[in-house]
TIRO-2110 file (N, C-alpha, C; in Angstrom, 1 decimal):
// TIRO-2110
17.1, 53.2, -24.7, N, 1, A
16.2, 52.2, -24.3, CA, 1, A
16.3, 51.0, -25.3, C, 1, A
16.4, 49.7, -24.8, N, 2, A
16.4, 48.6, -25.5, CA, 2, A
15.3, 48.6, -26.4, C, 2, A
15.4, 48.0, -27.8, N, 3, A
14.2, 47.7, -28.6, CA, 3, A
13.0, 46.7, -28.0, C, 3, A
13.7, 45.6, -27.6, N, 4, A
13.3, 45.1, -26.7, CA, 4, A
11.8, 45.4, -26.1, C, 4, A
12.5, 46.2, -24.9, N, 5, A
11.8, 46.7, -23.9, CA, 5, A
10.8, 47.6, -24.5, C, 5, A
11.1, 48.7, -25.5, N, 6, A
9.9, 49.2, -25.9, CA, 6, A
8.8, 48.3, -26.8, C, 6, A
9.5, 47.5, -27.5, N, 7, A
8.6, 46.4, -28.1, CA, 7, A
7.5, 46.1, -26.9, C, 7, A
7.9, 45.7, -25.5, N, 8, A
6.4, 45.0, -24.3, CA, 8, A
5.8, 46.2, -24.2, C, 8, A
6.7, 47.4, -24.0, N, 9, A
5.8, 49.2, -23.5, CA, 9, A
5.1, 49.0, -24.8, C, 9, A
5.3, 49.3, -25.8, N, 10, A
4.6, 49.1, -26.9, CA, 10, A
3.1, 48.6, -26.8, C, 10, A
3.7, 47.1, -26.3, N, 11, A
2.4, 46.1, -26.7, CA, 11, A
1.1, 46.0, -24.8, C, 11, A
1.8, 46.8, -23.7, N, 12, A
1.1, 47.1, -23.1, CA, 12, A
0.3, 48.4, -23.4, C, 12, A
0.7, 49.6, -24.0, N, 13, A
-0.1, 50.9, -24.3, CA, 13, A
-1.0, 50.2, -25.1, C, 13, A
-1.0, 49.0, -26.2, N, 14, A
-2.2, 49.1, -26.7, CA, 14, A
-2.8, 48.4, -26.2, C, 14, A
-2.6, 47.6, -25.3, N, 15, A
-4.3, 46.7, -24.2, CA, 15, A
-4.1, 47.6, -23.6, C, 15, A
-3.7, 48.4, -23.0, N, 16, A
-4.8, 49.6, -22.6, CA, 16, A
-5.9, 50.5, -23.4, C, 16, A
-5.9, 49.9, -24.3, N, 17, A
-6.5, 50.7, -25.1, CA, 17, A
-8.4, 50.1, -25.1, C, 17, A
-8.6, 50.6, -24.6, N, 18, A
-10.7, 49.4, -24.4, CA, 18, A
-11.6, 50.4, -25.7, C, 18, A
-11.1, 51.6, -26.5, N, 19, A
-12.1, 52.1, -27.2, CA, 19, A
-11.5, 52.2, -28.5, C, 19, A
-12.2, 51.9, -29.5, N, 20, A
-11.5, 52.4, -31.0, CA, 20, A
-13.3, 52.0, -31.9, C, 20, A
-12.9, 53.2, -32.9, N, 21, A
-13.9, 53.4, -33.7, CA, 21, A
-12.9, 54.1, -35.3, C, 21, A
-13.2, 52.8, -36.3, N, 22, A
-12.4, 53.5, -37.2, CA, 22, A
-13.5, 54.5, -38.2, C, 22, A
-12.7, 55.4, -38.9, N, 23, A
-13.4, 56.9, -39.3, CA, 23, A
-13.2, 57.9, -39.6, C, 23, A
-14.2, 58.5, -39.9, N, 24, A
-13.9, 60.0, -39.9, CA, 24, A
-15.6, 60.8, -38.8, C, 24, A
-15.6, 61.3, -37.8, N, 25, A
-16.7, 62.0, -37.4, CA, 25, A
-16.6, 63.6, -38.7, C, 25, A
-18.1, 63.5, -39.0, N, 26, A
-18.4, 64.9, -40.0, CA, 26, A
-19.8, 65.2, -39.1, C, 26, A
-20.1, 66.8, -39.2, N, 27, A
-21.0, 67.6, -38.9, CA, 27, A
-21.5, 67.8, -40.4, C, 27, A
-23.1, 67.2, -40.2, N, 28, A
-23.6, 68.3, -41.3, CA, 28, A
-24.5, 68.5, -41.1, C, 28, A
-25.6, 69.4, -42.0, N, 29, A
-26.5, 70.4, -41.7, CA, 29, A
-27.5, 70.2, -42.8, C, 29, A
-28.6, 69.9, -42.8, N, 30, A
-29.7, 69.9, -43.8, CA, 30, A
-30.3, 71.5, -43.9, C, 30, A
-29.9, 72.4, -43.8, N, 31, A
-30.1, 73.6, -43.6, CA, 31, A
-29.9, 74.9, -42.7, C, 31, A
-30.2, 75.9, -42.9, N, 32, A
-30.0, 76.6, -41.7, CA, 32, A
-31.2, 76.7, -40.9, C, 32, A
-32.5, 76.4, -41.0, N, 33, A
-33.5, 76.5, -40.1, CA, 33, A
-33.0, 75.0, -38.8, C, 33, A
-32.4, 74.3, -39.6, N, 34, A
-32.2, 72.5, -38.7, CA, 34, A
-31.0, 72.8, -37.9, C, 34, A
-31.0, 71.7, -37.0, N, 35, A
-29.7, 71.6, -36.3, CA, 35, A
-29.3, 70.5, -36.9, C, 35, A
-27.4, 71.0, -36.7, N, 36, A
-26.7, 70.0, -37.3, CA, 36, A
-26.7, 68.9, -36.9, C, 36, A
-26.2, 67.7, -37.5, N, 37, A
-26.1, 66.3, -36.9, CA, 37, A
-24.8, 65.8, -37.3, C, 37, A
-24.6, 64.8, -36.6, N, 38, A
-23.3, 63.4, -37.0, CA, 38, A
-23.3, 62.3, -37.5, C, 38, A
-22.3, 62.3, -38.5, N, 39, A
-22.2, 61.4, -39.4, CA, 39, A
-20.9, 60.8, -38.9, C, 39, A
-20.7, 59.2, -38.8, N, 40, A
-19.6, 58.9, -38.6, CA, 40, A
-19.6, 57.8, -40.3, C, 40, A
-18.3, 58.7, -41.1, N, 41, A
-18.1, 57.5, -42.2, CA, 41, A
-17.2, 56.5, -42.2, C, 41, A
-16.8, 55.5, -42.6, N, 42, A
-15.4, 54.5, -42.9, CA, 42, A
-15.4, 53.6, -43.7, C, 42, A
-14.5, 53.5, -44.5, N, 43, A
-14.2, 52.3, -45.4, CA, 43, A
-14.3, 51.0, -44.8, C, 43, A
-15.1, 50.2, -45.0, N, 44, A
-14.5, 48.5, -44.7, CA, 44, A
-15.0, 47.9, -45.3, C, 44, A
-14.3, 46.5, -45.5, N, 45, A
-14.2, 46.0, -46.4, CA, 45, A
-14.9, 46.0, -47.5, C, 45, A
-14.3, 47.1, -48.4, N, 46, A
-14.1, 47.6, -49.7, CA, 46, A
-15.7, 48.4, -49.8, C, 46, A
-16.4, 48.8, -48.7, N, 47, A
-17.7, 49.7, -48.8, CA, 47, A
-17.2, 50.9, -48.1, C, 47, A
-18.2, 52.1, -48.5, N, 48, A
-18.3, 53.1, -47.7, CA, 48, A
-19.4, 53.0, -46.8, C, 48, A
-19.1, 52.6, -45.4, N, 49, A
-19.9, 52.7, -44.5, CA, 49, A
-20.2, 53.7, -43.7, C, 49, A
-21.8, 54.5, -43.5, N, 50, A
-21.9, 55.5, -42.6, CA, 50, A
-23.2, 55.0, -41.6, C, 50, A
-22.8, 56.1, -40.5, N, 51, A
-23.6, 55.6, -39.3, CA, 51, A
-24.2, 57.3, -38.9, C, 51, A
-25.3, 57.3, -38.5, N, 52, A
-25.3, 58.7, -38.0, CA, 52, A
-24.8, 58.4, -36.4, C, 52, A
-25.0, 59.4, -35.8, N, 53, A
-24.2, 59.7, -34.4, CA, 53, A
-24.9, 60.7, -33.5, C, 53, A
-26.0, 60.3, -32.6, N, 54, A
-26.7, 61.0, -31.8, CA, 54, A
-25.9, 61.7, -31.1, C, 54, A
-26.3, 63.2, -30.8, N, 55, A
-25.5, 64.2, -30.2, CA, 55, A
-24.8, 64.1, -28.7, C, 55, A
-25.3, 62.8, -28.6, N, 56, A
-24.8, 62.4, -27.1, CA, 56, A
-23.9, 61.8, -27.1, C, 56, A
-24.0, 60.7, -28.0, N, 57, A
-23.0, 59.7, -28.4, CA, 57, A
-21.2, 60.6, -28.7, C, 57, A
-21.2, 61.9, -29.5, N, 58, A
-21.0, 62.2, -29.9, CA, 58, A
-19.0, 62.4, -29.3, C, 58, A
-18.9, 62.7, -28.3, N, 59, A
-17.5, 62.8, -26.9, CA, 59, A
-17.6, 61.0, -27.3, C, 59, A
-18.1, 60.2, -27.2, N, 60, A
-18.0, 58.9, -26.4, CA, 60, A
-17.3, 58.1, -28.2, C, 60, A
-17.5, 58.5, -29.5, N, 61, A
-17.4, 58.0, -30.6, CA, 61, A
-15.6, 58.7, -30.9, C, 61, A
-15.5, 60.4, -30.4, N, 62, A
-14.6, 61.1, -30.4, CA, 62, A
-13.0, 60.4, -29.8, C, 62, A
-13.8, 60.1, -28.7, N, 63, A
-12.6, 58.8, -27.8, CA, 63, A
-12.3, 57.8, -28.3, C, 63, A
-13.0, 56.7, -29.0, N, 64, A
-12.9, 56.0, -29.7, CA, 64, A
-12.1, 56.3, -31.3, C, 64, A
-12.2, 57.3, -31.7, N, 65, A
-11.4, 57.6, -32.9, CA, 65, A
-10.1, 57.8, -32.7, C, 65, A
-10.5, 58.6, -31.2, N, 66, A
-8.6, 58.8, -30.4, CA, 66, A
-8.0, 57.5, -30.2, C, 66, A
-8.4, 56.7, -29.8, N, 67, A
-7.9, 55.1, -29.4, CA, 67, A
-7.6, 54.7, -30.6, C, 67, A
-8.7, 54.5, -31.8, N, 68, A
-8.1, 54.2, -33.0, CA, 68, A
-7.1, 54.4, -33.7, C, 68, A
-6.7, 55.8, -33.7, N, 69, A
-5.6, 56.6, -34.0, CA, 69, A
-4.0, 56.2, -33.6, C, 69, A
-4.4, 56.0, -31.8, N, 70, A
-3.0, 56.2, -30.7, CA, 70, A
-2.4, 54.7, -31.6, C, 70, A
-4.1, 53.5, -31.6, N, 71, A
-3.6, 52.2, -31.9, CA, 71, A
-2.2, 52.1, -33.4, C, 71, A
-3.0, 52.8, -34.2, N, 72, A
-2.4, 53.0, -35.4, CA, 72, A
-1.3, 53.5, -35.2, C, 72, A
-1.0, 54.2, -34.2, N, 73, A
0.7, 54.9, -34.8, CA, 73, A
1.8, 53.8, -33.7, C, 73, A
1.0, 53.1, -32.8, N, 74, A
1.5, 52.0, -32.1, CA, 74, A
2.1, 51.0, -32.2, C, 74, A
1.1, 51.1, -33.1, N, 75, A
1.5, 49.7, -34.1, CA, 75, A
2.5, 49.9, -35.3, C, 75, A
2.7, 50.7, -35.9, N, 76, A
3.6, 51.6, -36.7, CA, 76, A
4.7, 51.3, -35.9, C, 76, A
5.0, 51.8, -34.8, N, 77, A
6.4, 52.1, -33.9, CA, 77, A
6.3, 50.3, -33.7, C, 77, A
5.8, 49.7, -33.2, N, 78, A
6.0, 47.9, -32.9, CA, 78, A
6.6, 47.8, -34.1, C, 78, A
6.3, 47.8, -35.3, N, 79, A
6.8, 47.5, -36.2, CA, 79, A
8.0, 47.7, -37.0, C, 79, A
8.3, 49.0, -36.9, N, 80, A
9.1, 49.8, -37.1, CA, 80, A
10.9, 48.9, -36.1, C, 80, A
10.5, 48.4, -34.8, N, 81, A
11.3, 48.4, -33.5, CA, 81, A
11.2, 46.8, -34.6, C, 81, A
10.5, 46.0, -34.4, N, 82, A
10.3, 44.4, -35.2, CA, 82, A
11.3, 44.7, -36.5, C, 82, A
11.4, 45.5, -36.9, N, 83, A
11.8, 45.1, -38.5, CA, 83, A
13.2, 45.7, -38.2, C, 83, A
13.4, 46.3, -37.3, N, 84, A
14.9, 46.9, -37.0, CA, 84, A
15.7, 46.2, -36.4, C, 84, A
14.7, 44.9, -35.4, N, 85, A
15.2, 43.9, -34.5, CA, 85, A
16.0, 42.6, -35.3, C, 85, A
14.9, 42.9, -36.4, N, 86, A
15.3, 41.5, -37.5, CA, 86, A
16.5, 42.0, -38.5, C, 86, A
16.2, 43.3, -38.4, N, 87, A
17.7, 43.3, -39.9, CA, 87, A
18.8, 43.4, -39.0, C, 87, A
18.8, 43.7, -37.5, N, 88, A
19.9, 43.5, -36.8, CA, 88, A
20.8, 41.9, -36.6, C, 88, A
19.6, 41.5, -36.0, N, 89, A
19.8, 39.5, -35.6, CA, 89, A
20.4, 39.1, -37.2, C, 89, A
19.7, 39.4, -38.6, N, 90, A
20.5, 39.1, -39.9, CA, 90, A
21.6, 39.6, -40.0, C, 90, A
21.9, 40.8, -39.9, N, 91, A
23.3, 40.7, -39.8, CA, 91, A
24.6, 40.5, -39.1, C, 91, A
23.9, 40.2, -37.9, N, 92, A
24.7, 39.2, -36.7, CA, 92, A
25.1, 38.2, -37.6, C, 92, A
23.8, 37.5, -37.7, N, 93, A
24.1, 36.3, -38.2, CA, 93, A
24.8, 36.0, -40.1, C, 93, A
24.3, 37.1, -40.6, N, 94, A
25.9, 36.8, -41.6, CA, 94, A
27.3, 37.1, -41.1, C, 94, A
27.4, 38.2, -40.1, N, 95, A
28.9, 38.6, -39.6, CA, 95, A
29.6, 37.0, -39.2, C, 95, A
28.8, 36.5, -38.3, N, 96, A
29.2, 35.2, -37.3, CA, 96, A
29.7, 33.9, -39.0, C, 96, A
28.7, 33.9, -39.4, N, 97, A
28.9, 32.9, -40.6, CA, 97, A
30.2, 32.5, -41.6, C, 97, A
29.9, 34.2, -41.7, N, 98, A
31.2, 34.6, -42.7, CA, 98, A
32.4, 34.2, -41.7, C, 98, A
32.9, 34.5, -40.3, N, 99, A
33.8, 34.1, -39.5, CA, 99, A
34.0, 32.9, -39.6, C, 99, A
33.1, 32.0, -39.8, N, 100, A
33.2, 30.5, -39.3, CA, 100, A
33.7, 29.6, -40.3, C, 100, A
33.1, 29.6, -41.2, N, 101, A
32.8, 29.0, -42.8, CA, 101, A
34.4, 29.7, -43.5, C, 101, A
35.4, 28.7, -44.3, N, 102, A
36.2, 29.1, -45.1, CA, 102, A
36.1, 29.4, -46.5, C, 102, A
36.2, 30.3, -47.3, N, 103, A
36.0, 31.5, -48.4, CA, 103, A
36.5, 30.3, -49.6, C, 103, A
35.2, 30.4, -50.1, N, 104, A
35.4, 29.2, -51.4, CA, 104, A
36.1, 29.7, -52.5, C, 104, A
36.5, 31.2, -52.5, N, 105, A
37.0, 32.1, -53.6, CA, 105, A
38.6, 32.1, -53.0, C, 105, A
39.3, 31.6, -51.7, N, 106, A
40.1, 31.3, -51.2, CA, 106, A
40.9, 30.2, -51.5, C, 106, A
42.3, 30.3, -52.3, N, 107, A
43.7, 29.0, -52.6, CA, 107, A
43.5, 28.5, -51.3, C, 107, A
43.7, 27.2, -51.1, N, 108, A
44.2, 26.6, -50.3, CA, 108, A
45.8, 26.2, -50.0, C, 108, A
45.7, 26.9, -48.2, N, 109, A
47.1, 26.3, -48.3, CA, 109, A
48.4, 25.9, -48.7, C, 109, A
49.5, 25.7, -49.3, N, 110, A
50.4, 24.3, -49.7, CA, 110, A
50.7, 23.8, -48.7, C, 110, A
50.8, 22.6, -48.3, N, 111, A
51.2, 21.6, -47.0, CA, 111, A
52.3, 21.2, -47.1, C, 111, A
END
């Protein structure tokens, strides 16, 4: 498959993407008489942010961490295909150069 081509498949899987929640979901327990609850924690910008997570919510935050996730390794592979596209096109383009341009470390002729 062309780089190309997976570069747009690439960049259509992630607008398909409508849910992302960055994180980690934790279960904890203030005891054993209580029922557990949800904590969703994440770093941003440079804080530790936490949210609790009503037990309903709970599937609906899970999908969202999946989306976050799929986005993240998506974007990895975009990049990955991007940076492999570019050291290709540079080396095209010194191969071509070097062909065209005459070698300054090169005698000239005698006429």
């Amino acid at each position: 498959m062309k780089s190309e081509q997976r570069r747009q498949e690439i960049l259509q899987e992630i607008n398909a993407i409508t849910r992302m929640e960055r994180g980690k979901l934790c279960v904890q327990s203030r005891g054993p008489a209580t029922p557990p609850f949800h904590k969703l924690q994440c770093w941003h910008k440079g804080r530790n942010r936490t949210r609790y997570v009503p037990t309903e919510e709970v599937s609906s935050v899970q999908e969202a961490l999946a989306g976050h996730e799929r986005f993240q390794q998506l974007a990895e592979q975009f990049v990955d295909l991007t940076i492999a596209q570019t050291r290709a096109s540079d080396a095209e383009r010194k191969k071509n150069s070097r062909k065209s341009k005459p070698s300054a470390t090169r005698k000239p002729k005698p006429s």
